[in-house]
Predicted model as a PDB file, atoms N, CA, C, CB and O in Angstrom, pLDDT in the B-factor column:
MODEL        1                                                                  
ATOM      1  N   UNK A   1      94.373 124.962 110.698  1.00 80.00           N  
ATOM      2  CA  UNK A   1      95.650 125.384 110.164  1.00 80.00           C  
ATOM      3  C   UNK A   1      95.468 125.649 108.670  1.00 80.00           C  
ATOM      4  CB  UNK A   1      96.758 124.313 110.428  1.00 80.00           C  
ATOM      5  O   UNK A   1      94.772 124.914 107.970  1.00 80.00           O  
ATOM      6  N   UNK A   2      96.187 126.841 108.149  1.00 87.00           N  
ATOM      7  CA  UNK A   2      95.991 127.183 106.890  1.00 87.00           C  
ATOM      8  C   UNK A   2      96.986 126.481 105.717  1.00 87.00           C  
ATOM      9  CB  UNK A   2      96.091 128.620 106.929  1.00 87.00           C  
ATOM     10  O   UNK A   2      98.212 126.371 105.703  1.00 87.00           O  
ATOM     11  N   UNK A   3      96.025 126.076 104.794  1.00 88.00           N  
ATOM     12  CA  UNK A   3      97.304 125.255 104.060  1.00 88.00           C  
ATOM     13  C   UNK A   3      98.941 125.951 103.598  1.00 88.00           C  
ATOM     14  CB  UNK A   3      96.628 124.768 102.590  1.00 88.00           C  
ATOM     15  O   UNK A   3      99.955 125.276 103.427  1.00 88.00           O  
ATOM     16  N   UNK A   4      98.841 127.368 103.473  1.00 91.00           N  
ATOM     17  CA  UNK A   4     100.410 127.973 104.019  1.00 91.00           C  
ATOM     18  C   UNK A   4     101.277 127.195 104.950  1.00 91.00           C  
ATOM     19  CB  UNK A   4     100.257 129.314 104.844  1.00 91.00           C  
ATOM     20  O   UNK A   4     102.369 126.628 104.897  1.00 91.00           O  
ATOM     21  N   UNK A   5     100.120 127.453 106.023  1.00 89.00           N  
ATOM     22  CA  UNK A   5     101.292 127.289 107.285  1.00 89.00           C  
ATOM     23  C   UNK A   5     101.125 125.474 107.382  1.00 89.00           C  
ATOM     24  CB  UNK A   5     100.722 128.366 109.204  1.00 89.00           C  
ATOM     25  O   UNK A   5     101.689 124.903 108.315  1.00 89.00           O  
ATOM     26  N   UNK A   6     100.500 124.842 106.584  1.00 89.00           N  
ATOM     27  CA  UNK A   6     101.022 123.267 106.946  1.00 89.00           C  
ATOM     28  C   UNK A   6     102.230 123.257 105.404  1.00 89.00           C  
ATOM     29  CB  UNK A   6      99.247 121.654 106.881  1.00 89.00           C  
ATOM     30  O   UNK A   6     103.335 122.738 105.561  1.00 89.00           O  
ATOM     31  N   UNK A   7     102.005 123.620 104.582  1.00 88.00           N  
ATOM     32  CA  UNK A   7     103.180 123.882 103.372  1.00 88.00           C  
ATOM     33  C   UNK A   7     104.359 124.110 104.319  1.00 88.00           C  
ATOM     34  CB  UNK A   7     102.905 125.389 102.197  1.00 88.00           C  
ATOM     35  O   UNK A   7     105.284 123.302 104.401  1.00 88.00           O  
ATOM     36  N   UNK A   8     104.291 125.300 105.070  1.00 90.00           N  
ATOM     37  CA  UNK A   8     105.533 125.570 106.008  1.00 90.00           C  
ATOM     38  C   UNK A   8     106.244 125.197 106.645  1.00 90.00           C  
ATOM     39  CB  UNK A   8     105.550 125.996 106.578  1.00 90.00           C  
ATOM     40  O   UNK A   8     107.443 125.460 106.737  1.00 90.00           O  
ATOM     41  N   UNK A   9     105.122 123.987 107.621  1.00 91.00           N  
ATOM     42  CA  UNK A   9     105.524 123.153 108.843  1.00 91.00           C  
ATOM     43  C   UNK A   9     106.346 121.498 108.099  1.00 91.00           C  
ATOM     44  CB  UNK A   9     103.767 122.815 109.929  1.00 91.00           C  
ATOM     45  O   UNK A   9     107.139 120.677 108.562  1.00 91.00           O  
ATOM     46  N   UNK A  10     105.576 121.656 106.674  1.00 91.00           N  
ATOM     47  CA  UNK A  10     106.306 120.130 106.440  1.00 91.00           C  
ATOM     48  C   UNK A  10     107.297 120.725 105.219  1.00 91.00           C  
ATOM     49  CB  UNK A  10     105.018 118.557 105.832  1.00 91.00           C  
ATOM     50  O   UNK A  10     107.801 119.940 104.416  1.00 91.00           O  
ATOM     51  N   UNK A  11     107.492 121.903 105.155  1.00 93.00           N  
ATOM     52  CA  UNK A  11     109.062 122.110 104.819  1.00 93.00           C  
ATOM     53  C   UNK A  11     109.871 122.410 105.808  1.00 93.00           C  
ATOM     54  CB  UNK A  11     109.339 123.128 103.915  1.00 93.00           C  
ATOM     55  O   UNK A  11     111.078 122.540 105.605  1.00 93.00           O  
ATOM     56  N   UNK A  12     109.473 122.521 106.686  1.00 94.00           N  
ATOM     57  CA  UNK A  12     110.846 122.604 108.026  1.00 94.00           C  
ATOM     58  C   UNK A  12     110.910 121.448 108.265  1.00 94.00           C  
ATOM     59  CB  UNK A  12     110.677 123.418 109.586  1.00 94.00           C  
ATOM     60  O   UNK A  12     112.025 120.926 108.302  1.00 94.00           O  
ATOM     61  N   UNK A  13     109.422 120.463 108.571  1.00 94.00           N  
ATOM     62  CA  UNK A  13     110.053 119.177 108.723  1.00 94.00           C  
ATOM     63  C   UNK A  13     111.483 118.088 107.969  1.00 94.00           C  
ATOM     64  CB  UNK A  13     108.978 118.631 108.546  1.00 94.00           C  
ATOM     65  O   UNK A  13     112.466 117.411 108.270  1.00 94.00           O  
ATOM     66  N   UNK A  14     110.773 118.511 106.986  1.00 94.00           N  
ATOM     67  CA  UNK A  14     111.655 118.116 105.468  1.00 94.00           C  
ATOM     68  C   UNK A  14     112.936 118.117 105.903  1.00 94.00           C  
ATOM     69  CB  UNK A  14     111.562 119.247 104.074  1.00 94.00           C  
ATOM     70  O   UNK A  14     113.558 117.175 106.393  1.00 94.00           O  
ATOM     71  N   UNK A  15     113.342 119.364 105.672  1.00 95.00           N  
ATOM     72  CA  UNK A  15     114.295 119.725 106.110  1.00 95.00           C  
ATOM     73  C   UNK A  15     115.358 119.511 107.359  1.00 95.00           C  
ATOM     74  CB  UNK A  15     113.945 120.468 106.026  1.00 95.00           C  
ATOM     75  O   UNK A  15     116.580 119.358 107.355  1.00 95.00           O  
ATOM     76  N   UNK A  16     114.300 119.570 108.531  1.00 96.00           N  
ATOM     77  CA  UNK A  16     115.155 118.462 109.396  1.00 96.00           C  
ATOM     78  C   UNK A  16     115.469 117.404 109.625  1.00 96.00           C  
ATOM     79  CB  UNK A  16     115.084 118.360 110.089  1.00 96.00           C  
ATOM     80  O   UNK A  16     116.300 116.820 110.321  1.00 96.00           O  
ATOM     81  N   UNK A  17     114.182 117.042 108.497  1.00 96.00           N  
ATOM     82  CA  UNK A  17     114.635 115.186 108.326  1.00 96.00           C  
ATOM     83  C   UNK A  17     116.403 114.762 107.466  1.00 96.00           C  
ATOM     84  CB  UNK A  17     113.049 114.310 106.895  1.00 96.00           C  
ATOM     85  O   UNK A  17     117.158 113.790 107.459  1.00 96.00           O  
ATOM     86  N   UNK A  18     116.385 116.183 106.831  1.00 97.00           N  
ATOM     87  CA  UNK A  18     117.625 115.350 105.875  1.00 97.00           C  
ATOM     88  C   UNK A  18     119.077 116.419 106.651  1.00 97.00           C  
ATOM     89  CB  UNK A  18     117.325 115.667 103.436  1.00 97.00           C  
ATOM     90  O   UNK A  18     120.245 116.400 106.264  1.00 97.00           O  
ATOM     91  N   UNK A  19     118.590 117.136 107.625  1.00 96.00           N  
ATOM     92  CA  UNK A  19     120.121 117.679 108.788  1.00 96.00           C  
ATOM     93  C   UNK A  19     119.734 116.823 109.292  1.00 96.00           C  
ATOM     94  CB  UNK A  19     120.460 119.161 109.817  1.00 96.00           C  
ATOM     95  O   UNK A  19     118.827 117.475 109.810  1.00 96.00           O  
ATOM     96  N   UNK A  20     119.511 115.523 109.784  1.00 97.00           N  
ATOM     97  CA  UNK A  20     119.108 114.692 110.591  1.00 97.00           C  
ATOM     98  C   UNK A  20     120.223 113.384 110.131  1.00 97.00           C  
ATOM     99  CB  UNK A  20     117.439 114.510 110.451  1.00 97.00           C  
ATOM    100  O   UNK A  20     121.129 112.737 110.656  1.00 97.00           O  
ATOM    101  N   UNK A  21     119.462 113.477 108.711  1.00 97.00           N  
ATOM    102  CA  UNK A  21     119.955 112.415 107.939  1.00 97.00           C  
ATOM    103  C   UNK A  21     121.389 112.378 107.631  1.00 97.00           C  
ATOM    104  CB  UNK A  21     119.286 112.389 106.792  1.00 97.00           C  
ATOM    105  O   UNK A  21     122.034 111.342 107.468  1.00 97.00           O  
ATOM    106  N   UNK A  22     121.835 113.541 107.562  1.00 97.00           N  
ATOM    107  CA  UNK A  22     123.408 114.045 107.205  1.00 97.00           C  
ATOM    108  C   UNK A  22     123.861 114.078 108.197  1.00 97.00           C  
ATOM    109  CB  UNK A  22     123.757 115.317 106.568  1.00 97.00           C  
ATOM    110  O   UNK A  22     125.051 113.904 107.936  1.00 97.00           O  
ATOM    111  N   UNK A  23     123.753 114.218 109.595  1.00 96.00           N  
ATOM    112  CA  UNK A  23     124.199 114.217 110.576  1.00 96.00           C  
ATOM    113  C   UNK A  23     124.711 112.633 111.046  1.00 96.00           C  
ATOM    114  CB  UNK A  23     123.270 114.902 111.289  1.00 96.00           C  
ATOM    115  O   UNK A  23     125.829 112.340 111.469  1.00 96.00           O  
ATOM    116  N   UNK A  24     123.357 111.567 110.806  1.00 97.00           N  
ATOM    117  CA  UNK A  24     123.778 110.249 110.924  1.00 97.00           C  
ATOM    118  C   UNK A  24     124.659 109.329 110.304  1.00 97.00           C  
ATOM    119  CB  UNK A  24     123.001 109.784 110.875  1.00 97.00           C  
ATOM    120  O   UNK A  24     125.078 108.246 110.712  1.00 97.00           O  
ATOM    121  N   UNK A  25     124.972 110.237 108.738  1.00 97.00           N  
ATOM    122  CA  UNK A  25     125.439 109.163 108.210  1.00 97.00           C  
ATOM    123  C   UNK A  25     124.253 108.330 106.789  1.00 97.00           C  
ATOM    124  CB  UNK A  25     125.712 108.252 109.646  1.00 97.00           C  
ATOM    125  O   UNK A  25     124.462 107.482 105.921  1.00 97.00           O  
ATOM    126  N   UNK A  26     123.227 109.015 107.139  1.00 98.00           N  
ATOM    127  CA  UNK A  26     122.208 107.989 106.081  1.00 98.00           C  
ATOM    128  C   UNK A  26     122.053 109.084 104.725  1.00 98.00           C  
ATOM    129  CB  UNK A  26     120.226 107.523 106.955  1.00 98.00           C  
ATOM    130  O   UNK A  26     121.759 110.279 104.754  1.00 98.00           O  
ATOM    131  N   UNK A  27     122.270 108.478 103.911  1.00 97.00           N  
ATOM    132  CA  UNK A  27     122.425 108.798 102.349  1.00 97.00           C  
ATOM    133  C   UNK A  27     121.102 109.099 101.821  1.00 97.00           C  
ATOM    134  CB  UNK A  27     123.053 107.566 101.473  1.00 97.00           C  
ATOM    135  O   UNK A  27     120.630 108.516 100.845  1.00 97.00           O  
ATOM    136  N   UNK A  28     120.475 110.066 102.512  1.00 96.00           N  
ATOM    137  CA  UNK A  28     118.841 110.013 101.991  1.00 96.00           C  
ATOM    138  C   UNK A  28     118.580 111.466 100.923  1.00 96.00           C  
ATOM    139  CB  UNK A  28     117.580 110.137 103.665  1.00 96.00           C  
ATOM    140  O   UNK A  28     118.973 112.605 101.173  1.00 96.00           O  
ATOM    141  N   UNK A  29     118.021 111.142 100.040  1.00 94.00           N  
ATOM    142  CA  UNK A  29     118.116 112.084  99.122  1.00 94.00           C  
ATOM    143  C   UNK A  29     116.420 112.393  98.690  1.00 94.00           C  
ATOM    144  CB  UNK A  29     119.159 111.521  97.885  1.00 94.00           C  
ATOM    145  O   UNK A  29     115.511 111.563  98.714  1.00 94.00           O  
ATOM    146  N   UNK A  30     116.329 113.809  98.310  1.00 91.00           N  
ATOM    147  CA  UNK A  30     114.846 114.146  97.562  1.00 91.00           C  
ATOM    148  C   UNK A  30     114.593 113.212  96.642  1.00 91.00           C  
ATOM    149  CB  UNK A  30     114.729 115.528  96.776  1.00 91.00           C  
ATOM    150  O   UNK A  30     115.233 113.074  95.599  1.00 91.00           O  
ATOM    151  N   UNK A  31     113.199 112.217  97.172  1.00 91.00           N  
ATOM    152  CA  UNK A  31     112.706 111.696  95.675  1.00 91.00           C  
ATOM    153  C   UNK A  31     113.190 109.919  96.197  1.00 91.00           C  
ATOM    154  CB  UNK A  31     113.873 112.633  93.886  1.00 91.00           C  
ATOM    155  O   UNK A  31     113.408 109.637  97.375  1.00 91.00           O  
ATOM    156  N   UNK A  32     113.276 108.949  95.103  1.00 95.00           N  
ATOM    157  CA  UNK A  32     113.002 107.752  95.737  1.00 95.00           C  
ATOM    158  C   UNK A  32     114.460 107.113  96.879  1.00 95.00           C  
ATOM    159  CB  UNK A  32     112.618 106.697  94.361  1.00 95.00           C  
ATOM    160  O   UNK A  32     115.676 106.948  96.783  1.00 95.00           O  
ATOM    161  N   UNK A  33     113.485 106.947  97.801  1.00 94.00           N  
ATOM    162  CA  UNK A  33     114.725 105.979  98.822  1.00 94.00           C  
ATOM    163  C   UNK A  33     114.784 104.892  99.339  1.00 94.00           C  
ATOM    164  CB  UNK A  33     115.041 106.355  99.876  1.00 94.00           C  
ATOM    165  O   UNK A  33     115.257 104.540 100.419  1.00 94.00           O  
ATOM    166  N   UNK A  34     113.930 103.946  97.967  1.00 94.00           N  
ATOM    167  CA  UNK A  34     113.652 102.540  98.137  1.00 94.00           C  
ATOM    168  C   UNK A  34     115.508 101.980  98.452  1.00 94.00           C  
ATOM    169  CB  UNK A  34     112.692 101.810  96.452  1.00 94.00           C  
ATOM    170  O   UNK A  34     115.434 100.770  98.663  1.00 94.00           O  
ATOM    171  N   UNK A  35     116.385 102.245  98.505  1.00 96.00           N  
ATOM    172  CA  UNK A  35     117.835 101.385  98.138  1.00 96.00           C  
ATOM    173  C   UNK A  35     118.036 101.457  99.720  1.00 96.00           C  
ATOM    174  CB  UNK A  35     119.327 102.238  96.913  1.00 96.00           C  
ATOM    175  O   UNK A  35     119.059 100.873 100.079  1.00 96.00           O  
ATOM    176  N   UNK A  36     117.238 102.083 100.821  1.00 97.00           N  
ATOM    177  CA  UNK A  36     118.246 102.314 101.875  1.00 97.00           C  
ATOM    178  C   UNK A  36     117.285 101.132 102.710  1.00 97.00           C  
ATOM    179  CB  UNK A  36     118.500 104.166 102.586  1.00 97.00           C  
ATOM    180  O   UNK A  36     116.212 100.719 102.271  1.00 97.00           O  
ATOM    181  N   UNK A  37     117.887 100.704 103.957  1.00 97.00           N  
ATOM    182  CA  UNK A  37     117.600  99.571 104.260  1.00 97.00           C  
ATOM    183  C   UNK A  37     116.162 100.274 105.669  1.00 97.00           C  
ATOM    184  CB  UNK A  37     119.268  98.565 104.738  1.00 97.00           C  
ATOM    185  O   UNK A  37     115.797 101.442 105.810  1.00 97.00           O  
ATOM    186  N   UNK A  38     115.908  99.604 106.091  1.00 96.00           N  
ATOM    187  CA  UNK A  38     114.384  99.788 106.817  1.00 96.00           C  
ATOM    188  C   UNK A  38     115.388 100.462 108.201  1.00 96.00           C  
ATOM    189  CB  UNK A  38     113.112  97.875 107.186  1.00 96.00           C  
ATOM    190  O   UNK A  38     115.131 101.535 108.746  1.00 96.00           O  
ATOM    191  N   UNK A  39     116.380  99.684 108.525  1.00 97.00           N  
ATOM    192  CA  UNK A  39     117.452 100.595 109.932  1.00 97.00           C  
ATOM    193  C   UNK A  39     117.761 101.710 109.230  1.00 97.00           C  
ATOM    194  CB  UNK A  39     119.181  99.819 110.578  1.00 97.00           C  
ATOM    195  O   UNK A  39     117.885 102.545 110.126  1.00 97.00           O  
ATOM    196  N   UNK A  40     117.919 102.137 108.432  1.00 97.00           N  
ATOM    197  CA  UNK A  40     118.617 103.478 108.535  1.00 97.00           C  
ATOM    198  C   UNK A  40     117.328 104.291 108.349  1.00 97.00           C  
ATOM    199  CB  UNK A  40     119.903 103.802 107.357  1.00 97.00           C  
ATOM    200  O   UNK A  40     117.274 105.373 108.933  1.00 97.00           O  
ATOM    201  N   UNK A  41     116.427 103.949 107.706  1.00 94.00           N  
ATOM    202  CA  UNK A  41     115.157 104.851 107.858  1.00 94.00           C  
ATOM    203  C   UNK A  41     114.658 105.309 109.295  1.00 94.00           C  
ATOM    204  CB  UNK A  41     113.990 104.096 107.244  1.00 94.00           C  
ATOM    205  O   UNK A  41     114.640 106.374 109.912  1.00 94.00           O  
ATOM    206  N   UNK A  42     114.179 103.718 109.589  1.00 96.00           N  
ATOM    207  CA  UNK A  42     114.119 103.947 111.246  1.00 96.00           C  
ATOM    208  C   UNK A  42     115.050 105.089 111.953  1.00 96.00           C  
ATOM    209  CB  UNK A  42     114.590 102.537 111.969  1.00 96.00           C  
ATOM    210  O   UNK A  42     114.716 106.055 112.639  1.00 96.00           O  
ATOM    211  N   UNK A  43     116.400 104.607 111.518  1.00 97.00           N  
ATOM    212  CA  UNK A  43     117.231 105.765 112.453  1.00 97.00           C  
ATOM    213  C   UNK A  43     116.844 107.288 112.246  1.00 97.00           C  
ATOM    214  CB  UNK A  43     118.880 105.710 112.098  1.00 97.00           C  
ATOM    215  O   UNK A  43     116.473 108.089 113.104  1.00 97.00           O  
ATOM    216  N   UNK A  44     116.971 107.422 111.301  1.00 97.00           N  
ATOM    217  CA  UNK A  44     116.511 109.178 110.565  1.00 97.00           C  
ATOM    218  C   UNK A  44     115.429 109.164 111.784  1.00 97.00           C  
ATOM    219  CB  UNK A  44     115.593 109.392 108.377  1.00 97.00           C  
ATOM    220  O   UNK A  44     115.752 109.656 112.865  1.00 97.00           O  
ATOM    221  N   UNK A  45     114.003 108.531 111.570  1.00 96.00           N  
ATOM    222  CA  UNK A  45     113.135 108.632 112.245  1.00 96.00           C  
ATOM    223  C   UNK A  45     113.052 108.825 113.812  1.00 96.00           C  
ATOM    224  CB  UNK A  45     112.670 107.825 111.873  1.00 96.00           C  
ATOM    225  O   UNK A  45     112.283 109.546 114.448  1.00 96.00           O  
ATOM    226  N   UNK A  46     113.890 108.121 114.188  1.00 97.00           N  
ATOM    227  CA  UNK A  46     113.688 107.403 115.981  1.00 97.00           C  
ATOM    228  C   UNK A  46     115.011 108.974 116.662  1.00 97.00           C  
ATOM    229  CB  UNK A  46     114.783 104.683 116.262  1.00 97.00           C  
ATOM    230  O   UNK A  46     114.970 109.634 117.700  1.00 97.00           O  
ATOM    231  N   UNK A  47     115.895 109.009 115.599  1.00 97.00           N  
ATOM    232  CA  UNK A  47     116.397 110.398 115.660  1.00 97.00           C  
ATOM    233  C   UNK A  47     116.413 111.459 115.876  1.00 97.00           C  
ATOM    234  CB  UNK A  47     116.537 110.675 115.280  1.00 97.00           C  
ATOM    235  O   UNK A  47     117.133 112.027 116.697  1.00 97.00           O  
ATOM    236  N   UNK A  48     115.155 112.197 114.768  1.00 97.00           N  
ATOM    237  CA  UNK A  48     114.628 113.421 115.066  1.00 97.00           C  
ATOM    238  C   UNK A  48     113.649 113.171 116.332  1.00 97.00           C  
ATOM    239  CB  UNK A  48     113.911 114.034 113.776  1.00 97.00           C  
ATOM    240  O   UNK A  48     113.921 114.004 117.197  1.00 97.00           O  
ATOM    241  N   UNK A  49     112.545 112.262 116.759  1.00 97.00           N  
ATOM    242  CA  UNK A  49     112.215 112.451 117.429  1.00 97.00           C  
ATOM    243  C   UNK A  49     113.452 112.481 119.066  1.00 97.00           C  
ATOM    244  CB  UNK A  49     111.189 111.744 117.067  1.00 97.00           C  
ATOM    245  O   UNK A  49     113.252 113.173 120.064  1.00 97.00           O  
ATOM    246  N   UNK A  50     114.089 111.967 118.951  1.00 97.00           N  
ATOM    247  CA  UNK A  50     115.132 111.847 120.111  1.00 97.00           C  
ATOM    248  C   UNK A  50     116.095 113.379 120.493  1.00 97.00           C  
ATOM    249  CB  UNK A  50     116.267 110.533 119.565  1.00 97.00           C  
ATOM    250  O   UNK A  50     116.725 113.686 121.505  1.00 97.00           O  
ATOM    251  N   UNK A  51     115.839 114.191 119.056  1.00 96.00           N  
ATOM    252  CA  UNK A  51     116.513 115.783 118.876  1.00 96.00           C  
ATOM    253  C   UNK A  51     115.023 116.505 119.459  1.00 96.00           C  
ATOM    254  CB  UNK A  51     117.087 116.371 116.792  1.00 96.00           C  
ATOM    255  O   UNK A  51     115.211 116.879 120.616  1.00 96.00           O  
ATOM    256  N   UNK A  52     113.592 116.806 118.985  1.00 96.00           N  
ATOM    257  CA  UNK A  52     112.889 116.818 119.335  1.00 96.00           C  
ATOM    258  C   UNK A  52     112.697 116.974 120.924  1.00 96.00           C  
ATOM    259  CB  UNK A  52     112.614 116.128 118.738  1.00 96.00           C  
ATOM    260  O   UNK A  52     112.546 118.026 121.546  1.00 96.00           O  
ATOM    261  N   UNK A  53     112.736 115.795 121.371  1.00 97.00           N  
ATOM    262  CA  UNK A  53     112.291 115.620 122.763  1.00 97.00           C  
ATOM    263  C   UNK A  53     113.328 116.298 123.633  1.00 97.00           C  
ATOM    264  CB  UNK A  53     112.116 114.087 123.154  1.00 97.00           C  
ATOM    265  O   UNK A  53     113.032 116.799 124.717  1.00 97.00           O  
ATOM    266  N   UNK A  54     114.857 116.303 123.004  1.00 96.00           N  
ATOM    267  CA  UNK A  54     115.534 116.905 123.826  1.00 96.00           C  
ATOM    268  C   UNK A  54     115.844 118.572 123.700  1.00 96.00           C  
ATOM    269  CB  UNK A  54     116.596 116.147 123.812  1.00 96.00           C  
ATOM    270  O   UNK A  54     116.718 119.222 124.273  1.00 96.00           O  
ATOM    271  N   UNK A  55     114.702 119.068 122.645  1.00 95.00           N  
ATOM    272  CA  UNK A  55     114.722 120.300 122.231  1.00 95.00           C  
ATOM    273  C   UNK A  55     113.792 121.131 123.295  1.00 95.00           C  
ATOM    274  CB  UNK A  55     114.271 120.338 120.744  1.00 95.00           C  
ATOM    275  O   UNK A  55     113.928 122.257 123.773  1.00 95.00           O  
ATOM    276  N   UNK A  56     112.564 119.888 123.511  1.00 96.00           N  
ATOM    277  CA  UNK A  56     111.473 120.229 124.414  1.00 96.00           C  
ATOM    278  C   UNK A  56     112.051 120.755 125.811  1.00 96.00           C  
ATOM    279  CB  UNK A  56     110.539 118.946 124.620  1.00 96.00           C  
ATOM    280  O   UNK A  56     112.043 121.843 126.387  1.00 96.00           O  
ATOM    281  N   UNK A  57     112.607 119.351 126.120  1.00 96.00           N  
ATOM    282  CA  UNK A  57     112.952 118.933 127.733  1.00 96.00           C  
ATOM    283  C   UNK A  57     113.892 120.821 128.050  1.00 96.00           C  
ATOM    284  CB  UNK A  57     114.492 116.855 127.868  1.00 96.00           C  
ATOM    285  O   UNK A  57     113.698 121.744 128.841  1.00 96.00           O  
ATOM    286  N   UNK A  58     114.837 120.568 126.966  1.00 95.00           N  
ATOM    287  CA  UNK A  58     115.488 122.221 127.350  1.00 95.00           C  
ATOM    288  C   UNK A  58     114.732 123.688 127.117  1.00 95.00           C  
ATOM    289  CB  UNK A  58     116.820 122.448 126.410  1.00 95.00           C  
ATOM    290  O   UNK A  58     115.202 124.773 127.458  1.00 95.00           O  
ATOM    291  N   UNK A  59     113.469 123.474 126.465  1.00 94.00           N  
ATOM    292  CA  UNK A  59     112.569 124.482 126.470  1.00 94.00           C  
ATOM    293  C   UNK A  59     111.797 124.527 128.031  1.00 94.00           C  
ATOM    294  CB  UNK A  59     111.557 124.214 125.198  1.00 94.00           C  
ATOM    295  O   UNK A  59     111.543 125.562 128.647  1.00 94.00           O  
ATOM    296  N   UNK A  60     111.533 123.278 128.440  1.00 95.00           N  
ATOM    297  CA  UNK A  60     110.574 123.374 129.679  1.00 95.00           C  
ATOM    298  C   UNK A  60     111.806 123.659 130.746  1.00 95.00           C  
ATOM    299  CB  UNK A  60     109.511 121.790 130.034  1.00 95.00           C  
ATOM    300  O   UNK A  60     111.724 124.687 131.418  1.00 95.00           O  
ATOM    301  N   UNK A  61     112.741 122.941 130.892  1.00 94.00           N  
ATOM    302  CA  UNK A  61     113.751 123.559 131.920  1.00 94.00           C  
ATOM    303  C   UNK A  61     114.454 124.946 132.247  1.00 94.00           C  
ATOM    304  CB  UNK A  61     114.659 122.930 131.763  1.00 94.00           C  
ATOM    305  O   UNK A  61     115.082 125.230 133.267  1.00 94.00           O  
ATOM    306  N   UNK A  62     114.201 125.739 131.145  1.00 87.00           N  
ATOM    307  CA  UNK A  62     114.464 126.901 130.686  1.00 87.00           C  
ATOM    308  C   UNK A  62     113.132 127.868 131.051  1.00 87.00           C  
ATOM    309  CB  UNK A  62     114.829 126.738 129.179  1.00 87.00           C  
ATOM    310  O   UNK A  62     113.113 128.921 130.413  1.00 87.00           O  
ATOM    311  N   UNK A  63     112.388 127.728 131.677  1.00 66.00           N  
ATOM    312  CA  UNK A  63     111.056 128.531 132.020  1.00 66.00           C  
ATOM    313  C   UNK A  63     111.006 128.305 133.540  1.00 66.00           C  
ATOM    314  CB  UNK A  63     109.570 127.939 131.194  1.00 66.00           C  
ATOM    315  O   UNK A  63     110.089 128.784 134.206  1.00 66.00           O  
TER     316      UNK A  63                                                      
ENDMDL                                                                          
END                                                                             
C-alpha cells in the first residue's frame, strides 16, 4: 500500500471515528483525550466496529 493511500485510509478512519463519536454522545475531540473515561473510549471503539460489521453483513447479503 502506498503511503497516499494509507494517509487516505486513516483519514476516513479518523473521521469515522469522531461520526461515531458524535453519534454516541462521547465528547472526543482532535488532539488530547486523556479527560474521557476508558468506557467511553471503549464505546467509540466497540462501536465502529459494530457499524462496520453491520456494513459488511449488508454488503454480503446484497450479492
Amino acid at each position: 500500500m502506498s503511503s497516499t493511500a494509507k494517509r487516505n485510509a486513516k483519514g476516513a478512519l479518523d473521521k469515522f471515528k469522531y461520526e461515531v463519536a458524535n453519534e454516541i454522545g462521547v465528547p472526543l475531540k482532535n488532539g488530547y483525550n486523556g479527560d474521557l473515561t476508558s468506557y467511553q473510549n471503549g464505546s467509540v471503539g466497540g462501536y465502529m466496529v459494530k457499524k462496520m460489521i453491520e456494513a459488511q453483513e449488508r454488503e454480503m447479503a446484497g450479492k
